[in-house]
C-alpha positions as YAML, in Angstrom:
chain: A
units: angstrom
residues:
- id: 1
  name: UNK
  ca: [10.52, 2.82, -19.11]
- id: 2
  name: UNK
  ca: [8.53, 0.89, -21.89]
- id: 3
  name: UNK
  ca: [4.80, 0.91, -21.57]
- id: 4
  name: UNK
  ca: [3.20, -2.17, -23.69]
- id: 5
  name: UNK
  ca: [-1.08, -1.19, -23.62]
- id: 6
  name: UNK
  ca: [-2.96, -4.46, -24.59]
- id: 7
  name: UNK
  ca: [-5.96, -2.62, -25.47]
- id: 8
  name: UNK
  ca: [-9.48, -3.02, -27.49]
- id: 9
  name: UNK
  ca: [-9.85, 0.40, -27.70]
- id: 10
  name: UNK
  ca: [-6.31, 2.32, -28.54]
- id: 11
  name: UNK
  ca: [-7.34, 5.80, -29.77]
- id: 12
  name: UNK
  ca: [-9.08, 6.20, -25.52]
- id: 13
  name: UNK
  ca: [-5.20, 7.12, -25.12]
- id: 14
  name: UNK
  ca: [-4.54, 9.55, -27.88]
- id: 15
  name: UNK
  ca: [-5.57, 12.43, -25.75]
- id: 16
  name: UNK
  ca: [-4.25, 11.71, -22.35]
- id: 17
  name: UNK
  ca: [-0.99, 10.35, -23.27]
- id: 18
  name: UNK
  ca: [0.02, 13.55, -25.19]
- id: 19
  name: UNK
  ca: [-1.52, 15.86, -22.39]
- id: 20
  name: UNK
  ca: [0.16, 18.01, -19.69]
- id: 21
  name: UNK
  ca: [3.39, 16.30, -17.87]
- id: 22
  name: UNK
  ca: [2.15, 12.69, -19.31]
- id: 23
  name: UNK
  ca: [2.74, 13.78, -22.70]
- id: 24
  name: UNK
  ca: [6.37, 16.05, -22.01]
- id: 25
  name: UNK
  ca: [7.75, 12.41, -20.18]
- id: 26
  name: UNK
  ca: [7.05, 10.77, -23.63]
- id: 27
  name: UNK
  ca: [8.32, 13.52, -25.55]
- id: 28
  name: UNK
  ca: [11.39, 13.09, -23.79]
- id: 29
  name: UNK
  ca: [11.51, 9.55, -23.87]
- id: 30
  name: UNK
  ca: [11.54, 9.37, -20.23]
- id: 31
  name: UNK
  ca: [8.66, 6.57, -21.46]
- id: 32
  name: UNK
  ca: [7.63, 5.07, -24.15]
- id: 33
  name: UNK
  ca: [4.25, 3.64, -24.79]
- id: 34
  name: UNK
  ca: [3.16, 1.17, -27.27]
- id: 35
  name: UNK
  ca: [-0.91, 0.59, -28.18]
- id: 36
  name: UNK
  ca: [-1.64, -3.19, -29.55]
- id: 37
  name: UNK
  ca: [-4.89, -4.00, -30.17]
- id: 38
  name: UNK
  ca: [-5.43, -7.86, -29.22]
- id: 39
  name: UNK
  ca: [-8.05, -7.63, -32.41]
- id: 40
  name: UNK
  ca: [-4.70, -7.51, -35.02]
- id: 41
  name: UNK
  ca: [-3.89, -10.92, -33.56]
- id: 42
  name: UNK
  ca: [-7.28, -12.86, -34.11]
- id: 43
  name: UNK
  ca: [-7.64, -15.38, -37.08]
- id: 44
  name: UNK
  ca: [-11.29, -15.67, -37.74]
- id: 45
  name: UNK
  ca: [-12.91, -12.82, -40.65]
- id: 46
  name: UNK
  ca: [-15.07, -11.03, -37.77]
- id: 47
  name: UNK
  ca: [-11.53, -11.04, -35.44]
- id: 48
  name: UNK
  ca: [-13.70, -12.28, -32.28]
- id: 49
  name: UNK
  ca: [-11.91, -11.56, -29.32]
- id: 50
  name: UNK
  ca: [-15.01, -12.59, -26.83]
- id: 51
  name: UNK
  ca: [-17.02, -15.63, -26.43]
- id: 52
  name: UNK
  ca: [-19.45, -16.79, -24.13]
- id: 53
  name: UNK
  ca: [-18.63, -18.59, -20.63]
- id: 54
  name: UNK
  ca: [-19.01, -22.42, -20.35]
- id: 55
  name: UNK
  ca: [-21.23, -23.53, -17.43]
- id: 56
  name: UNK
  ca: [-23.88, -20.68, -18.70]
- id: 57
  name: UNK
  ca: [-23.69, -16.90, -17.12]
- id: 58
  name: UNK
  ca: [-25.18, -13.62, -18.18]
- id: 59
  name: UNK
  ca: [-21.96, -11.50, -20.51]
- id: 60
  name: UNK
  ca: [-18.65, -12.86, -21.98]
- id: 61
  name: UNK
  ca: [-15.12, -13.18, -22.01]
- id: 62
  name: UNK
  ca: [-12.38, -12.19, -23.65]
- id: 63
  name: UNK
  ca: [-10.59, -15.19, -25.10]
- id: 64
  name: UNK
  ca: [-6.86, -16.43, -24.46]
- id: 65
  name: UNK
  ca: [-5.80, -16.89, -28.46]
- id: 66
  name: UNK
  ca: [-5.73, -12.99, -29.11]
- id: 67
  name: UNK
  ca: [-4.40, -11.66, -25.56]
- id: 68
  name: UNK
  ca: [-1.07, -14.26, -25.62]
- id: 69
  name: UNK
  ca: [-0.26, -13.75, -29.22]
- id: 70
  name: UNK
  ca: [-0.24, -10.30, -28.56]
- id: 71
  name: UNK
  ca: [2.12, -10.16, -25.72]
- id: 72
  name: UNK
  ca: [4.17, -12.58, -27.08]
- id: 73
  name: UNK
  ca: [4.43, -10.81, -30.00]
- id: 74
  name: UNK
  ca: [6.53, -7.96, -27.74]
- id: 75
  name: UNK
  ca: [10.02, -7.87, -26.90]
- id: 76
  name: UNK
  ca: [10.86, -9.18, -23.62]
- id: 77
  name: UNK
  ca: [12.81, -6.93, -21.30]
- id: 78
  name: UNK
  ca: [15.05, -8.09, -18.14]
- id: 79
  name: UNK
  ca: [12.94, -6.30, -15.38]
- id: 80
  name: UNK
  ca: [9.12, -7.10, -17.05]
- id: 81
  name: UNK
  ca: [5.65, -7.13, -15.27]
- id: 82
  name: UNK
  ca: [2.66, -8.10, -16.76]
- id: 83
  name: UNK
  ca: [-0.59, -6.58, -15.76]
- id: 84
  name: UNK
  ca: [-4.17, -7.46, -15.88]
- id: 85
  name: UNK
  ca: [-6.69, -4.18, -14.76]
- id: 86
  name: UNK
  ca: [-8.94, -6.01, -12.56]
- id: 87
  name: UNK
  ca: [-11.50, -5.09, -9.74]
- id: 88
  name: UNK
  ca: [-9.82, -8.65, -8.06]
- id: 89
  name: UNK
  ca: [-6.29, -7.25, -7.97]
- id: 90
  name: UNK
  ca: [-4.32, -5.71, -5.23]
- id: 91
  name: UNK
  ca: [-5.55, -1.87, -4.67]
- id: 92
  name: UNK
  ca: [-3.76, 0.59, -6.20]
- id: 93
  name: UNK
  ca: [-1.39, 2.29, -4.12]
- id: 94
  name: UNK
  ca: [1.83, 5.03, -3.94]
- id: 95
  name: UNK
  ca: [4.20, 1.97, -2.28]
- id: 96
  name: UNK
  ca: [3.33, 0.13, -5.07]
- id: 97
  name: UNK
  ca: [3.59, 2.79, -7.99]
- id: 98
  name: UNK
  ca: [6.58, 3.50, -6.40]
- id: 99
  name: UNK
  ca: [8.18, 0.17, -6.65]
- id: 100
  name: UNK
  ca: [6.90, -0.19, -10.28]
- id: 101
  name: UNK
  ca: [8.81, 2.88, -11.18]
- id: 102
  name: UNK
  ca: [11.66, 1.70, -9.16]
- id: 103
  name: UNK
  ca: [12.42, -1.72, -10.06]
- id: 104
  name: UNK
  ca: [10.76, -2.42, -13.65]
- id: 105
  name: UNK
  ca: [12.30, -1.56, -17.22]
- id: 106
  name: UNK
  ca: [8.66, -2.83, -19.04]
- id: 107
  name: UNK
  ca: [5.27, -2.96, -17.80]
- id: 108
  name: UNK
  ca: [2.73, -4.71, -19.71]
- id: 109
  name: UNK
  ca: [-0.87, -3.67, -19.27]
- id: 110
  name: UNK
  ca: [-3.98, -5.83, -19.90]
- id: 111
  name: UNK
  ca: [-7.13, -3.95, -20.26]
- id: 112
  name: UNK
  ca: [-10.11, -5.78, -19.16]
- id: 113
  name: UNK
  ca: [-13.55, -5.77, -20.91]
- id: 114
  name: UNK
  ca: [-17.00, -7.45, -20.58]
- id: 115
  name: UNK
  ca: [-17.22, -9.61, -17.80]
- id: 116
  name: UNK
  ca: [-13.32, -10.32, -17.39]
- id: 117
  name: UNK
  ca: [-10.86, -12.62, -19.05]
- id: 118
  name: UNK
  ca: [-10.28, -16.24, -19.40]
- id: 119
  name: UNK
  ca: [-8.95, -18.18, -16.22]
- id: 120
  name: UNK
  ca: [-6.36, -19.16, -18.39]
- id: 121
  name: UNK
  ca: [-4.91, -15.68, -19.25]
- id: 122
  name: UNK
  ca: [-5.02, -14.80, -15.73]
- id: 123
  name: UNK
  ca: [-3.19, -17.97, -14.24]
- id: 124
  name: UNK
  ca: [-0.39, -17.97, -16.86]
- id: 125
  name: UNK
  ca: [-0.11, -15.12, -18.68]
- id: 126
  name: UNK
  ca: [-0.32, -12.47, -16.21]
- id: 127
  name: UNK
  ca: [1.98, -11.97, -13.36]
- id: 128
  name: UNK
  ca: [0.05, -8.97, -11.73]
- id: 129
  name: UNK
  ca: [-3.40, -7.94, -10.97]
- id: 130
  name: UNK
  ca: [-4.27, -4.42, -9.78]
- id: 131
  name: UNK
  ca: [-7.22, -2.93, -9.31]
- id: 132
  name: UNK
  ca: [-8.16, 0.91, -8.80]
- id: 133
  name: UNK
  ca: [-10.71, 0.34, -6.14]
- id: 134
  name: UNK
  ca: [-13.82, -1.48, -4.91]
- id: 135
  name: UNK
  ca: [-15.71, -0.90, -7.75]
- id: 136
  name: UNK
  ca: [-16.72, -1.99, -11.39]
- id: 137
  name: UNK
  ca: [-16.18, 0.54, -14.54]
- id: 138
  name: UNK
  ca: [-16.83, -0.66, -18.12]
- id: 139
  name: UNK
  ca: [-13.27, -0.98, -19.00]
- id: 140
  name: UNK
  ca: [-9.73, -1.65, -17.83]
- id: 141
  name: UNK
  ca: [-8.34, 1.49, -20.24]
- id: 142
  name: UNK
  ca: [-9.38, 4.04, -17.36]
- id: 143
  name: UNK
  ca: [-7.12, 2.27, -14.45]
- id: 144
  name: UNK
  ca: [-4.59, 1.50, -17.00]
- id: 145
  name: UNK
  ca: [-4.31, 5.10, -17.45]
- id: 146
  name: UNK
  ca: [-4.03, 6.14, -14.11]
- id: 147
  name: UNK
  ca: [-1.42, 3.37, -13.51]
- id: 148
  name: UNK
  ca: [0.72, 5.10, -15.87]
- id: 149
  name: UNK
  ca: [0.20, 8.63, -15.00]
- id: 150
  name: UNK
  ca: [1.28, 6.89, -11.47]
- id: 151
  name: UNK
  ca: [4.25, 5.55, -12.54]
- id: 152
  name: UNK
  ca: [5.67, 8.15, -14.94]
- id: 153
  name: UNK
  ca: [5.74, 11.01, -12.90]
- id: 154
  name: UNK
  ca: [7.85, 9.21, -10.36]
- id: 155
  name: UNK
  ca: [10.26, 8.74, -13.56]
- id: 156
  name: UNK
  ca: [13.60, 11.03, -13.21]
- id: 157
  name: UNK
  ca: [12.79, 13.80, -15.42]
- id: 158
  name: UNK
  ca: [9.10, 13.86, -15.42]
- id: 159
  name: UNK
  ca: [8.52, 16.26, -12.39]
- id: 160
  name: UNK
  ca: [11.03, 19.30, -12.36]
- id: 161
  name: UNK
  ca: [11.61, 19.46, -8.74]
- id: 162
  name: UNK
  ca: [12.10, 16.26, -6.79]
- id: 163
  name: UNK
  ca: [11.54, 17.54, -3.54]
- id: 164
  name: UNK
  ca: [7.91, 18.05, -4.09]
- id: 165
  name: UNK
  ca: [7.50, 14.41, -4.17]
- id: 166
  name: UNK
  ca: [8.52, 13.91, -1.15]
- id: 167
  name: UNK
  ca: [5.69, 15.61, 0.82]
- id: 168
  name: UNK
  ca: [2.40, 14.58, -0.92]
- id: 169
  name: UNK
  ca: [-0.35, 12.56, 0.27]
- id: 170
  name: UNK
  ca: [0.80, 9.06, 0.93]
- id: 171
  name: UNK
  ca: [4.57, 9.35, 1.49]
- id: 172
  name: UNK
  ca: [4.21, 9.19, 4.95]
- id: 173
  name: UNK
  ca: [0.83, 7.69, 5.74]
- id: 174
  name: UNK
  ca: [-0.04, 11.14, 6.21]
- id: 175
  name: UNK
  ca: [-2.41, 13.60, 4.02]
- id: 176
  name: UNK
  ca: [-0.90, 16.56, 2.57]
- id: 177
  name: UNK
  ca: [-1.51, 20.04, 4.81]
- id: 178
  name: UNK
  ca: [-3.35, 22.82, 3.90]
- id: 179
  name: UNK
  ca: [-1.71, 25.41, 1.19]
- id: 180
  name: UNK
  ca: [-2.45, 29.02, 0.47]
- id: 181
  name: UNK
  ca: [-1.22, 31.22, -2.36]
- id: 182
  name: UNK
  ca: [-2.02, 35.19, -3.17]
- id: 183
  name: UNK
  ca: [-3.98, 37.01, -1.67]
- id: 184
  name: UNK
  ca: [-3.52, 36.88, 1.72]
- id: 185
  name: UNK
  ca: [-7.15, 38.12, 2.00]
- id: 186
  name: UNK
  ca: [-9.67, 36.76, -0.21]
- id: 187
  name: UNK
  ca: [-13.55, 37.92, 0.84]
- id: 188
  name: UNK
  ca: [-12.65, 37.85, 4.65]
- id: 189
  name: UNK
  ca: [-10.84, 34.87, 4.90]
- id: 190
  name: UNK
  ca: [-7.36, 35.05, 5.71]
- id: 191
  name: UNK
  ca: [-4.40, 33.10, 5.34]
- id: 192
  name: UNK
  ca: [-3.07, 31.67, 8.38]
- id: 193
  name: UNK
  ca: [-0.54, 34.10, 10.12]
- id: 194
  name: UNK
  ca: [1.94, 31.46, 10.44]
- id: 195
  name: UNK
  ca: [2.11, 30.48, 7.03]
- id: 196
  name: UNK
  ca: [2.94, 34.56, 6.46]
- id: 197
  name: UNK
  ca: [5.75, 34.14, 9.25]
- id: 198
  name: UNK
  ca: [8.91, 33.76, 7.83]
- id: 199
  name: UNK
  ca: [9.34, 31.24, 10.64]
- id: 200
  name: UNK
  ca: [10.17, 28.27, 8.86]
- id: 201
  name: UNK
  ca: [10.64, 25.96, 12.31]
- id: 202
  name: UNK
  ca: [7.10, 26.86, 13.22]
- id: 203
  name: UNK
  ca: [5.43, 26.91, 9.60]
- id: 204
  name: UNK
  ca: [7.06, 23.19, 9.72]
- id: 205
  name: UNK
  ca: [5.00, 22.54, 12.85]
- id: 206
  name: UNK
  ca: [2.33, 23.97, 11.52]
- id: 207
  name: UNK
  ca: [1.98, 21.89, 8.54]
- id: 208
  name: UNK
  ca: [2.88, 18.48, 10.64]
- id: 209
  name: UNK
  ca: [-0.38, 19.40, 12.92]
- id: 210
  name: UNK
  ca: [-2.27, 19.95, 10.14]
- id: 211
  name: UNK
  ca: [-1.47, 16.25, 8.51]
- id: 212
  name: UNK
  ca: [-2.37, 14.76, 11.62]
- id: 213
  name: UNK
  ca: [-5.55, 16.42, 11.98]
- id: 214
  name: UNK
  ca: [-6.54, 15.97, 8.43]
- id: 215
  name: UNK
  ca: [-5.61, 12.65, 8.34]
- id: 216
  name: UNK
  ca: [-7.48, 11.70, 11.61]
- id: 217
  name: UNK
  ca: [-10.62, 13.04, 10.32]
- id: 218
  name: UNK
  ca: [-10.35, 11.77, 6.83]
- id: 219
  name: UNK
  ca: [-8.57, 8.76, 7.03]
- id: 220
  name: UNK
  ca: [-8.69, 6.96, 10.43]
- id: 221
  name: UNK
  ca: [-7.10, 4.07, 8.92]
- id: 222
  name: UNK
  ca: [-3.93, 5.77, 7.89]
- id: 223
  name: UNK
  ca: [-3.78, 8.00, 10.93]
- id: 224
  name: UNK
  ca: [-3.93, 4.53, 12.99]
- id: 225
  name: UNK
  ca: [-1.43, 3.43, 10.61]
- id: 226
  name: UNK
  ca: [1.07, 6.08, 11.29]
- id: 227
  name: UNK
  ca: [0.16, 6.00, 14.73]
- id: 228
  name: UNK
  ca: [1.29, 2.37, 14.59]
- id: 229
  name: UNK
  ca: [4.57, 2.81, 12.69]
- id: 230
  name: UNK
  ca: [5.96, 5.68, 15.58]
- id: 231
  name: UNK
  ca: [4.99, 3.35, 18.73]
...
């Protein structure tokens, strides 16, 4: 999968995307990602890529000129999304990380800045907005980042076994269960005999229970949500 990152800031990537199972998937060209800097595609001698709002307002915004030339100036793939990091887009979410990794060959990411973009870029430039959550951070590069991490380790070839995605958090509307590793003792609290069993019908029951519970307490909306989908 091709990442395109329209970005004012390209070396906030250098670390993360050569890091841990991020980095390995790009070594292996299981993505690729690109950096443009909307700044390289400016005209004026200061390469202005903000300017204030018309009808007055405190901040400004980042201009149309520079953001279309520079994702026009990318090749177009046959499966292509364009993306604009935005607290007014669709939550992030596993169904639809999922489908990005499923059903895209190119995803092209906007970075927001400053007080947002022009109307312009949003209504006919991009064709998706997603936002990590109900809140406001000082740039799109930290969602952007965790859109890709999202994506590329659903890639085939990014995690070594594929089972393990099927039981995390979120597959099922359910949280994951509790997990335990060596010792079995650790200052006086034990590992639950079950899990120590050998009993693999029960240990599944176990660690269904244990979803439920933790998702009822945590998350009442997706433990009414699964309650929903078995009625």
């Amino acid at each position: 999968m091709r990442f395109d990152i329209i970005t004012l800031f390209p070396d906030f990537f250098a670390s993360p995307l050569n890091t841990s199972l991020l980095g390995k998937a790009i070594a292996k060209e299981i993505a690729t990602v690109n950096l443009i800097n909307p700044r390289d595609f400016t005209t004026d001698k200061h390469h202005k890529v903000d300017d204030i709002t018309y009808g007055g307002g405190v901040g400004m915004l980042l201009k149309p000129e520079p953001m279309f030339a520079a994702v026009e100036s990318l090749p177009v793939l046959p499966q292509r999304e364009i993306i604009l990091m935005t607290p007014q887009g669709q939550p992030m979410s596993q169904p639809l990380l999922k489908d990005l990794a499923s059903n895209y060959q190119q995803l092209v990411i906007i970075c927001g800045h400053y007080e947002g973009v022009d109307e312009r870029i949003r209504q006919h430039l991009v064709t998706k907005e997603v936002s990590l959550g109900d809140f406001v951070l000082t740039c799109g590069e930290i969602p952007a980042l965790t859109l890709i991490n999202g994506v590329v380790r659903l890639l085939p070839g990014t995690v070594g076994k594929v089972e393990s995605l099927k039981a995390e958090s979120f597959e099922t509307d359910l949280l994951d269960y509790p997990q335990y590793t060596r010792p079995a003792e650790y200052r006086g609290w034990q590992v639950p005999e079950v899990l120590r069993s050998g009993n693999h019908k029960l240990i599944d029951e176990w660690r269904k229970d244990r979803q439920i519970e933790r998702t009822r307490d945590r998350r009442p909306d997706l433990w009414q949500k699964w309650r929903n989908s078995k009625q």
